[in-house]
Every structure is written in C-alpha cells, then in structure tokens.
C-alpha positions as CSV (number, residue, x, y, z in Angstrom):
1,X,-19.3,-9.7,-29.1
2,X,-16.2,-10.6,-26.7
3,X,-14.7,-7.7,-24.6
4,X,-11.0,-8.1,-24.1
5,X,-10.6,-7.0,-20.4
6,X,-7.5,-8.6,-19.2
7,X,-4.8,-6.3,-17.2
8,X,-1.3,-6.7,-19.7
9,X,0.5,-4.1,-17.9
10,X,-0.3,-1.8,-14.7
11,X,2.7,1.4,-14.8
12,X,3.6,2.9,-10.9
13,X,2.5,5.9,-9.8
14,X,4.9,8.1,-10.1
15,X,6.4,6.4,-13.3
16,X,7.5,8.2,-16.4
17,X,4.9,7.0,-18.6
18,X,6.9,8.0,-21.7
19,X,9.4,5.8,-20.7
20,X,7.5,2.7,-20.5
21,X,9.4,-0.3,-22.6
22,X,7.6,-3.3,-21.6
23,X,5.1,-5.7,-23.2
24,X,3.5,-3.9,-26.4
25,X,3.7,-0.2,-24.7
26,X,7.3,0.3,-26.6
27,X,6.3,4.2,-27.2
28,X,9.7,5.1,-28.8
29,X,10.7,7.8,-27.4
30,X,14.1,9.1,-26.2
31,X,14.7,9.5,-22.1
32,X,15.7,13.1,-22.7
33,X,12.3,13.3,-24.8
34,X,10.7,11.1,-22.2
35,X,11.5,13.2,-19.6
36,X,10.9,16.8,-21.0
37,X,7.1,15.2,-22.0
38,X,6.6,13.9,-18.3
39,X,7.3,17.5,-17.5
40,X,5.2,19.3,-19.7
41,X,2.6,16.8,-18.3
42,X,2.9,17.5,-15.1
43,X,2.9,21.5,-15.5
44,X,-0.1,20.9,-17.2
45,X,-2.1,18.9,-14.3
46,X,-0.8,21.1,-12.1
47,X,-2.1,24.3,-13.6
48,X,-5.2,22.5,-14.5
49,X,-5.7,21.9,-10.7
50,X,-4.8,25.6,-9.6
51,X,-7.3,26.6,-11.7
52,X,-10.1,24.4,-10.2
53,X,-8.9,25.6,-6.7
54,X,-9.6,29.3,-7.4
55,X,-13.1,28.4,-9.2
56,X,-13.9,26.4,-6.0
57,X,-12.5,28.7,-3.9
58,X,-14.5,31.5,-5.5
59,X,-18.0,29.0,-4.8
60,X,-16.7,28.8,-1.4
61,X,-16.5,32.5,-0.7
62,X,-19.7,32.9,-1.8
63,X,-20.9,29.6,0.5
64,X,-19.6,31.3,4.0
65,X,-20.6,35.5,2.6
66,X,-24.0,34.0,2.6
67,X,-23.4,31.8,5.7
68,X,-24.9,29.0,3.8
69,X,-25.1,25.5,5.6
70,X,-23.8,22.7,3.0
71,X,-27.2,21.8,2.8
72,X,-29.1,24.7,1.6
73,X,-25.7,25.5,-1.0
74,X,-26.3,22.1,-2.5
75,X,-30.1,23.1,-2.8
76,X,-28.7,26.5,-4.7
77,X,-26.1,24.7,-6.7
78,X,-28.2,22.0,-7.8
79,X,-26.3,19.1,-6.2
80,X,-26.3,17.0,-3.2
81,X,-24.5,18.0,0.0
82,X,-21.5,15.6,-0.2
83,X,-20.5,17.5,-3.2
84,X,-20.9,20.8,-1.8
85,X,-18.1,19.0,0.5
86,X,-15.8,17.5,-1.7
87,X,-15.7,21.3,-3.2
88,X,-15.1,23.0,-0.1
89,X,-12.2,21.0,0.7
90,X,-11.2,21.4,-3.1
91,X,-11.0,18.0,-4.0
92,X,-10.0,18.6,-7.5
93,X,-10.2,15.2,-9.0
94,X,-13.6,15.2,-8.3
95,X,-14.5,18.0,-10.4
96,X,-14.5,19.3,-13.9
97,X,-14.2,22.7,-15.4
98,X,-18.3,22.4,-16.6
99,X,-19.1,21.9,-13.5
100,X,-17.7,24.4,-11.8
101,X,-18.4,26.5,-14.2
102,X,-22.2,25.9,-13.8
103,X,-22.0,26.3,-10.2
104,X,-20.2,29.5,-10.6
105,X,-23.0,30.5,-13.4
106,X,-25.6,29.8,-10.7
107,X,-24.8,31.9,-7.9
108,X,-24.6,34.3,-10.5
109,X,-20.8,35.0,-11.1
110,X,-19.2,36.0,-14.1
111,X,-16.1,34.5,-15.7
112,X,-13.9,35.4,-17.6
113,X,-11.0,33.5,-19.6
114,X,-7.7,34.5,-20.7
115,X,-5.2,33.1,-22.8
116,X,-1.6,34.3,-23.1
C-alpha cells in the first residue's frame, strides 16, 4: 500500500480558510459566508481556550494552596513535571479538556458543566 504524502497546498496563518480558491480546495462558499464562518471559528477557539485557562488555573490554585513543588504536583497528577509546567503557564494547545478534567478529578475537585 502507497501513502500519498505530498504537500499540494500549505494556507497562511492567519488566512480565511473558507476562502481558499486554489488547487482542488475550491470550498464554494460566498466571502460574506466565508467570513461570518471564519468568525464563528474563531469565537469558538477562543472560548474553547478560556475555558482551559480557568480549569488550569483552578489546578494551579490548588498547586501554590498546597505549596506543591512542580515535582511532587506531577507525582499527584500523575504526569511528569514538564507538564505540570506547560499547565502552569496555561499553555492551552497543549492540553485537552480530558485531561484537565482528570487532573482536576484527582486533586479531588468537582465540576460542573453548563449549557445555555
């Protein structure tokens, strides 16, 4: 079996994805659609990444209440020390909502979900 890995098209950052009208990539959409879908993208990371910050910010409340070196969190939290990191300075990317969520479950914090 042959994998096809050849790069056809790379889009800019920062590009209206919707948009795109080259090569094969001809999505069809209207610029006034395009853009009102590159919005509701956008919101959409954004709020996804304000969310991780306040579970991460909730682990690292807990992390300096218990004046925890990064070391002995990981140990806690079940993972290694450069993660304990990465959450303390909220690297968002780095992170998804299960395993915050299981951090969170480990130091023994409830969560609660809302939906309006």
């Amino acid at each position: 079996m042959i994998v096809d890995t050849e790069i056809r098209h790379i889009t800019k950052a920062g590009s209206n994805l919707f948009l795109e009208l080259e090569l094969e990539l001809e999505l069809g959409f209207s610029a006034s659609e395009a853009d009102a879908l590159q919005i509701q993208s956008q919101q959409s990371i954004n709020d996804a990444k304000l969310l991780k910050e306040q579970l991460m910010s909730e682990v690292s409340k807990w992390i300096s209440e218990n004046q925890l070196k990064q070391a002995q969190a990981a140990t806690i939290l079940n993972v290694t020390r450069p993660r304990v990191s990465d959450l303390v300075n909220k690297k968002t990317t780095k992170f998804t909502f299960d395993a915050l969520v299981n951090m969170l479950n480990r130091i023994g914090k409830k969560i609660e979900f809302s939906v309006s």
